[in-house]
C-alpha positions as CSV (number, residue, x, y, z in Angstrom):
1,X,0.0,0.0,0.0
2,X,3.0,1.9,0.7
3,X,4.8,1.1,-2.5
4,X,1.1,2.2,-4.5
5,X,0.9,5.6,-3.2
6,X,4.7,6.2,-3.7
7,X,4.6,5.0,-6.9
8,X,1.6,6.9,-8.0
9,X,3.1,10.1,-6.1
10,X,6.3,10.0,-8.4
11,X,4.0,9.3,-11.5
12,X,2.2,12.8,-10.9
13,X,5.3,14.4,-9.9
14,X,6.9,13.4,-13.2
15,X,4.2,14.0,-15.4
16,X,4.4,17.6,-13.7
17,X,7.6,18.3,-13.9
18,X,7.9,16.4,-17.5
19,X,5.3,18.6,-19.8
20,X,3.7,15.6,-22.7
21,X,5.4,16.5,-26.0
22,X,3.7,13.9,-28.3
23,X,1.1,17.2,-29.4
24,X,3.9,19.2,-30.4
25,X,4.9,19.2,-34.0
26,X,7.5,21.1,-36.1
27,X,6.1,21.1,-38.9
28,X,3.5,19.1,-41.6
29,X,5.6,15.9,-41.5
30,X,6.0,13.3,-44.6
31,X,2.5,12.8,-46.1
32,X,0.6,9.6,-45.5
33,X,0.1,8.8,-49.0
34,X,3.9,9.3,-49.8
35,X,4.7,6.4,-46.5
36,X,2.2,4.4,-47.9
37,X,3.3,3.9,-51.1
38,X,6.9,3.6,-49.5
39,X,5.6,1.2,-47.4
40,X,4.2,-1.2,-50.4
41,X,7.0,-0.7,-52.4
42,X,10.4,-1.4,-49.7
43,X,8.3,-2.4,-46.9
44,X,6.8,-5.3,-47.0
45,X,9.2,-7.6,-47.7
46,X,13.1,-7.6,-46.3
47,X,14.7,-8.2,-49.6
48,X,13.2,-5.1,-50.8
49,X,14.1,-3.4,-47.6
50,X,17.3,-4.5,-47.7
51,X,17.9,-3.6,-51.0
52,X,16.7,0.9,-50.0
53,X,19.1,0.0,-46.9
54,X,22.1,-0.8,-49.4
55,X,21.1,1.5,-52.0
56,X,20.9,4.4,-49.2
57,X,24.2,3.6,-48.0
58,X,25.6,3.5,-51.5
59,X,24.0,7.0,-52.2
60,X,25.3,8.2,-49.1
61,X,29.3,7.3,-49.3
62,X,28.8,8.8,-53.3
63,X,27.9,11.7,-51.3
64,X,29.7,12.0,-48.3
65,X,33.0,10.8,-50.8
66,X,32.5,13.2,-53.3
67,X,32.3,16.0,-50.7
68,X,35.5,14.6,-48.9
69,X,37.3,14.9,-51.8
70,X,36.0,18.4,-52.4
71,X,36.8,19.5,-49.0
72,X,40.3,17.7,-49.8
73,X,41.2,19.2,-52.9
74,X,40.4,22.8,-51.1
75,X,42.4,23.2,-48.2
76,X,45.1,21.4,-49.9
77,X,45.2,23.5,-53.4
78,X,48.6,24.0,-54.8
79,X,49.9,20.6,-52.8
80,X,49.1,17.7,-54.5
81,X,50.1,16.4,-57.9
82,X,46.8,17.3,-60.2
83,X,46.9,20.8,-58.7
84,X,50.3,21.8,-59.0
85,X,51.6,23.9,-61.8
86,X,54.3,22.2,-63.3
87,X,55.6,24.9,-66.0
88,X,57.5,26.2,-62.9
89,X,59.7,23.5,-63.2
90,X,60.4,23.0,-66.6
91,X,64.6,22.9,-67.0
92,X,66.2,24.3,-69.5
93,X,68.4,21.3,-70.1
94,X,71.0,20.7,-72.9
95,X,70.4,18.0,-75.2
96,X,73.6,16.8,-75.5
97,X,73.7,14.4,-73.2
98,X,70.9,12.9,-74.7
99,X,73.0,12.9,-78.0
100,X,75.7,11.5,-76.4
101,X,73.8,8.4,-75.5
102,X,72.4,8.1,-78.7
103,X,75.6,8.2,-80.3
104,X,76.9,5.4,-78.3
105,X,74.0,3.2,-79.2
106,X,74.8,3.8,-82.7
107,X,78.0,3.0,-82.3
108,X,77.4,-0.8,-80.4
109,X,75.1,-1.5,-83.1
110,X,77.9,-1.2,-85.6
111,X,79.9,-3.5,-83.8
């Protein structure tokens, strides 16, 4: 008896102090004809769920990678390989040495 008037004393006190928030909404919400038809079409057997789980996560990491790599590409401009201008390292670089080697070729192939 003891135990039933506690335990009914802490129900009121924590439905007081606790305000119901099941009314409240923050907005319309997904329409019940758009669940429905979601719901016959993924939802009614596993494979087909399954299958929007998978192809959710595929979409996602398409996403979420492409962004990555984005993000990537930004911060690091100007220090990786695609995004570094290499005309500022062209040498200007005799070809004779090149010559040279050709010449020596030439010359083994005589032999």
């Amino acid at each position: 008896m003891i135990f039933t008037a506690l335990r009914s004393g802490v129900r009121t006190g924590i439905q007081r102090a606790a305000p119901s928030i099941r009314n409240a909404s923050s907005g319309p919400g997904i329409p019940a004809g758009a669940l429905s038809s979601w719901y016959n079409t993924f939802g009614k057997s596993n494979a087909a769920y399954i299958t929007w789980i998978v192809a959710g996560v595929l979409v996602a990491e398409g996403i979420t990678g492409f962004g990555m790599d984005s993000l990537w590409a930004s911060v690091n401009a100007g220090r990786t390989y695609e995004s570094v201008d290499w005309t500022k390292f062209i040498v200007e670089d005799d070809d004779d040495d090149d010559d040279d080697d050709d010449e020596e070729d030439d010359d083994d192939d005589e032999e």
